[in-house]
C-alpha positions in Angstrom: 0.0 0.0 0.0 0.7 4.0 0.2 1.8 4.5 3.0 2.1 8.1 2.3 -1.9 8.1 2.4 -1.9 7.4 6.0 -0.6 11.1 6.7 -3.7 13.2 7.2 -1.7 16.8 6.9 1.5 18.2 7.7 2.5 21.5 9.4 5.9 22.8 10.7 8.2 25.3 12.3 11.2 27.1 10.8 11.5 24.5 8.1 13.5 27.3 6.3 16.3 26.1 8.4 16.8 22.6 6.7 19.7 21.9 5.1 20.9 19.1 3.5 23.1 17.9 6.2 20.5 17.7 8.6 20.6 14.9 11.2 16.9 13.5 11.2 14.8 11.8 13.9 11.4 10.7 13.9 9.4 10.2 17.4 6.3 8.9 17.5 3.9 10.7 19.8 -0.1 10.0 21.6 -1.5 13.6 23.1 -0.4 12.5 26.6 3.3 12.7 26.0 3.5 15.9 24.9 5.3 17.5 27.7 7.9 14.4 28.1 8.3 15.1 24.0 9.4 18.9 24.9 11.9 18.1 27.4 13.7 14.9 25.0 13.8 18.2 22.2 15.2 20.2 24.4 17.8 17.6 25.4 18.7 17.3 21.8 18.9 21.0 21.3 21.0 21.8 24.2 23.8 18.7 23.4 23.5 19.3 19.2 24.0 23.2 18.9 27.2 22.7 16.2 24.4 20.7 13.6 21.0 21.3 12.0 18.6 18.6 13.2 15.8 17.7 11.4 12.9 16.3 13.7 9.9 14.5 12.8 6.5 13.9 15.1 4.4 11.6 14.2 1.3 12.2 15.8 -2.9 11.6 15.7 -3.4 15.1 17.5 -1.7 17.9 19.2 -3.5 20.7 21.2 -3.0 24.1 20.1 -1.6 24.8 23.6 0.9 22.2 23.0 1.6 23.5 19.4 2.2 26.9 20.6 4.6 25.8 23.2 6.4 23.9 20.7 6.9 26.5 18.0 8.3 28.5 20.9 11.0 26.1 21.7 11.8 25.4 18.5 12.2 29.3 17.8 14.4 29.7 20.8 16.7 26.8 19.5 18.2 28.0 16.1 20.0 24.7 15.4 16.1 23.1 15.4 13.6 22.7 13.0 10.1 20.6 13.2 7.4 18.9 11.2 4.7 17.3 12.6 3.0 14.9 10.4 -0.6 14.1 11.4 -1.6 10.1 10.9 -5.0 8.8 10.0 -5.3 6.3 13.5 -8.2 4.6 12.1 -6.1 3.4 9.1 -3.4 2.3 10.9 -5.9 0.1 13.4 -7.5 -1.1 10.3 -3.8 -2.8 8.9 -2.4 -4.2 12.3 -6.0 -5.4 14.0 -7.8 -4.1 17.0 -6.3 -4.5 20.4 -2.8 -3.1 20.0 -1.5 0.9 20.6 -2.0 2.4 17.6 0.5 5.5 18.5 3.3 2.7 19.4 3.3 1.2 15.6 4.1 5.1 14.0 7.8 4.6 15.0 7.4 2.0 11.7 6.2 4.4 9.4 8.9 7.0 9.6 11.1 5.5 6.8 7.8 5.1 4.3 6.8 9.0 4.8 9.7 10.8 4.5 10.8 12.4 1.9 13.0 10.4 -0.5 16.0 12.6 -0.6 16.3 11.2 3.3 18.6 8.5 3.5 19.4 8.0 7.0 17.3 8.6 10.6 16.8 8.0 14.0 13.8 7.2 15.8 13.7 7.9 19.4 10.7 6.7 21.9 9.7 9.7 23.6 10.4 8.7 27.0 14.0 8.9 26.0 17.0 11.9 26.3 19.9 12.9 24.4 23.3 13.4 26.3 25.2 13.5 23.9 26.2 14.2 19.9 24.1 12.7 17.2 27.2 12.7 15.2 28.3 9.4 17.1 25.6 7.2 14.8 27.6 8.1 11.9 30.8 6.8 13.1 29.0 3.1 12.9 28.6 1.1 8.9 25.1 -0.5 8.1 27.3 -2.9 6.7 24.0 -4.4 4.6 22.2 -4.0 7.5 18.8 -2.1 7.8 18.9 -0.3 10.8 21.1 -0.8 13.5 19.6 -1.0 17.4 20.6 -1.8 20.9 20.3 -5.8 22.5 17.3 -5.7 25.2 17.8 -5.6 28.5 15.5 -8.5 28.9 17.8 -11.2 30.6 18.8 -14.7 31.3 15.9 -17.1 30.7 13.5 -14.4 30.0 15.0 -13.3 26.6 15.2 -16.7 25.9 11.2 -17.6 26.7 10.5 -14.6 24.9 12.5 -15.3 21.6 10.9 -18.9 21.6 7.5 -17.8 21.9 8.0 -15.1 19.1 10.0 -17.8 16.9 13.3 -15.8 16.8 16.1 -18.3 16.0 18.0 -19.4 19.8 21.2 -17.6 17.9 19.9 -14.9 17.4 19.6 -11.3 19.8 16.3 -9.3 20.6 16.5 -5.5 20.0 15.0 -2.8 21.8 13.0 -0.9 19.6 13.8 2.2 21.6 16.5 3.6 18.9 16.8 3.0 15.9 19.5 4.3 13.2 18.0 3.5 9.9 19.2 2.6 6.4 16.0 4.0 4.9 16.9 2.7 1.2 18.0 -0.8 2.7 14.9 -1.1 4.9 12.4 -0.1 2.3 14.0 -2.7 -0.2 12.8 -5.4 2.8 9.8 -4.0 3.1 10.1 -4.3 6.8 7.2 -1.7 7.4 5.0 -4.0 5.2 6.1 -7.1 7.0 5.8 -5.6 10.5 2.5 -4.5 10.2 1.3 -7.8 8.4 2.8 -10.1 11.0 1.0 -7.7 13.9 -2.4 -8.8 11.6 -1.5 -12.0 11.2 -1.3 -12.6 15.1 -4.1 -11.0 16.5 -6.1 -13.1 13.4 -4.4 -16.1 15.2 -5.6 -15.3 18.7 -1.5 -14.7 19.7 -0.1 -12.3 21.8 2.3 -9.6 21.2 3.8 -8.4 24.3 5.8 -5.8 23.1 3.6 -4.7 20.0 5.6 -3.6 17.4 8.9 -4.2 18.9 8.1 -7.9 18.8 6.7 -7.3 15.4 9.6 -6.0 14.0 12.1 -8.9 16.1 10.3 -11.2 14.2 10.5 -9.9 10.3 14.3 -8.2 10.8 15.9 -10.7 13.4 18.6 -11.1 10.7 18.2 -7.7 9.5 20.1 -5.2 12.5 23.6 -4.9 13.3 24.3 -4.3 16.7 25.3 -0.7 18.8 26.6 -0.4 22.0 25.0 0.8 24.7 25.3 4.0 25.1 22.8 4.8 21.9 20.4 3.4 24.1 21.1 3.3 27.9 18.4 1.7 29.3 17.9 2.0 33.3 18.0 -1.6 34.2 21.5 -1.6 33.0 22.4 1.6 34.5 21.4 0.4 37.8 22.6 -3.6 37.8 25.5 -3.3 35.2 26.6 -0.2 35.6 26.0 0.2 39.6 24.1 3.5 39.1 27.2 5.1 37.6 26.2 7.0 34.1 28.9 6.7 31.3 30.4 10.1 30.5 29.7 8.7 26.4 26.0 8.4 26.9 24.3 9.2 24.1 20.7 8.1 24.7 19.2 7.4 28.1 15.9 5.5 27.6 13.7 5.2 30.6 11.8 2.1 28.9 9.1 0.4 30.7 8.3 1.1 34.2 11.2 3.7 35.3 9.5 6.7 33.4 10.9 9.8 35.4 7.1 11.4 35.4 5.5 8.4 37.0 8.1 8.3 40.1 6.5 11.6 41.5 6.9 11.4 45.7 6.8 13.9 48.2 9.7 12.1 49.7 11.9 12.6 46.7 15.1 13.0 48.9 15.4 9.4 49.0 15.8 9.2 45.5 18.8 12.4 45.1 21.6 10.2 46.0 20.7 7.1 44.2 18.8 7.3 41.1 21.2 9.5 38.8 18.6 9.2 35.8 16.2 11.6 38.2 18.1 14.1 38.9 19.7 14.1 34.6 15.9 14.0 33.8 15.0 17.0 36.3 17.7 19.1 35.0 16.5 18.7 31.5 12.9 19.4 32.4 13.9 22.2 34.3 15.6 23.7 31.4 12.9 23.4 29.3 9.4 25.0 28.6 7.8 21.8 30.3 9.2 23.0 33.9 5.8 22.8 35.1 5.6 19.6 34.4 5.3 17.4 37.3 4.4 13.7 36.4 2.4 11.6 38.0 2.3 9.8 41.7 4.7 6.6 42.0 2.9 3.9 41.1 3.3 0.5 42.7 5.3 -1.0 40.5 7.9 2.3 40.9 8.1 1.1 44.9 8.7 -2.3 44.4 11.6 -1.6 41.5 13.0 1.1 43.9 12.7 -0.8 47.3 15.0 -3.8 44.9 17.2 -0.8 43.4 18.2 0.0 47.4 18.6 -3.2 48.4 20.8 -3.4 45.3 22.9 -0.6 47.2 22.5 -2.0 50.7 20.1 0.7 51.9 18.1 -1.8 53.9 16.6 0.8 55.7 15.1 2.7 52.4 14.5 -1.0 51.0 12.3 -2.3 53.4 10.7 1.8 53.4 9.5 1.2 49.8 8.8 -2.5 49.8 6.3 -1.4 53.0 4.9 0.9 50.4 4.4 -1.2 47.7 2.9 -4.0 49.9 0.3 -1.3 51.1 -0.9 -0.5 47.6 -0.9 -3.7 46.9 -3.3 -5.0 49.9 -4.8 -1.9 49.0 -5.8 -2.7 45.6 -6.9 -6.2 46.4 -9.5 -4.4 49.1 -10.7 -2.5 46.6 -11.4 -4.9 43.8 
């Protein structure tokens, strides 16, 4: 199919800036995010100011309120310049089946809607900042490869249950979908938007399970497909914390809070406990701060941010703050099981 059909309108901000050596990055966006997409631009911005950047949102709505606050930031960073491409939802729910995020499967469209004279992108998930250069992608060869990505973080028997169940051969490695640094002319030629999306059909038709939507989509058409990147295009906080011991690389490039350690859903009055052991708070607050998003708080912790922090201490040998948060997390959890 066109693809290009799927993209409703398109509107943008300072696109006289583009230039030919633009670095580009997609992000796909839902309405909810808005505020968490501001502060990864700004991160970008503020670490990128020697090179144009290029970025792409693709997106079902944006608010004029949030439109407004963009253009602003845009016009305050002179090395930035944005176009938001609006997607028909409805079209994309119609290819992949009901009962998968819509917004999540955008991320796969990037290299079918932009414009041809684009050879090479990024695509960041918005809960994600930049600490670094772009310019480190290009010092890394496709080498045939479509896109090149960063091994989960998924480990030990888990990785391999999940690569059986999704019928990803035992040699091979499972990506996070995260970051990508695409080939667009090599992926296009595999039609791995095609194939993504038609697998995604094909296993909802099936009565099958995808538990990481388009990440596993793509796992399963390109397994053979992606050449592998350190970590430090895609630092995600399970690694930071167990491999790492908390310590942030000064080469960082991309800091991905995937899964349950978003930044805005670790809200606490008691955030002092968190200053002297969570580095990836206080690098998130800094950039939010910074930004026009400062106002933006986040929500409550949730349970499942007490129970990962409670481990995190205990990690540390806090036992005092461990056994604090896992009395937390047991509350809301007899809590919730009053309620039901």
């Amino acid at each position: 199919m066109n693809f290009r059909e799927l993209v409703l309108k398109k509107e943008g901000f300072c696109l006289e800036r583009a230039q030919e050596g633009d670095f580009h990055i997609g992000v796909g966006v839902g309405p909810d995010l808005i505020a968490t997409l501001g502060i990864m631009l700004t991160s970008i911005a503020r670490n990128n100011t020697k090179r144009g950047v290029h970025m792409y949102f693709l997106a079902t709505a944006i608010e004029k309120k949030d439109l407004d606050r963009l253009q602003k930031m845009v016009e305050e960073h002179k090395n930035i310049c944005l176009e938001i491409l609006y997607i028909d939802a409805e079209a994309v729910k119609r290819i992949i089946g009901e009962g998968m995020p819509v917004a999540t499967f955008y991320r796969l469209l990037l290299p079918r809607v932009l414009d041809p004279s684009v050879k090479k992108a990024v695509f960041f998930d918005v809960d994600a900042l930049c600490l670094g250069s772009l310019d480190e992608f290009e010092k890394y060869s496709f080498d045939g490869k479509a896109f090149m990505a960063v091994h989960d973080t998924l480990s030990g028997n888990t990785i391999k249950q999940h690569r059986k169940d999704i019928g990803i051969p035992a040699d091979s490695k499972y990506f996070n979908a995260g970051c990508l640094y695409i080939d667009i002319d090599r992926w296009n030629e595999l039609e791995l938007t095609e194939k993504a999306f038609q697998t995604a059909y094909e296993w909802q038709q099936q009565g099958k399970f995808l538990w990481f939507f388009d990440q596993d989509a793509l796992n399963i058409v390109a397994h053979d497909q992606w050449k592998e990147l350190p970590y430090k295009f895609n630092l995600m906080i399970p690694v930071l914390r167990e491999e790492l011991h908390g310590k942030l690389p000064e080469d960082t490039v991309i800091i991905h809070f995937a899964a349950c350690y978003k930044p805005w859903s670790l809200w606490t009055p008691e955030g002092d406990d968190f200053s002297k052991y969570c580095v990836e708070l206080d690098i998130y607050n800094d950039y939010r701060s910074k930004s026009l998003w400062a106002d933006f708080k986040g929500k409550p912790m949730n349970t499942m941010g007490k129970r990962l922090f409670s481990k995190w201490m205990l990690m540390q040998g806090n036992v005092w703050l461990a056994i604090k948060w896992q009395w937390k997390y047991l509350k809301d959890k007899l809590s919730s099981k009053c309620n039901c």
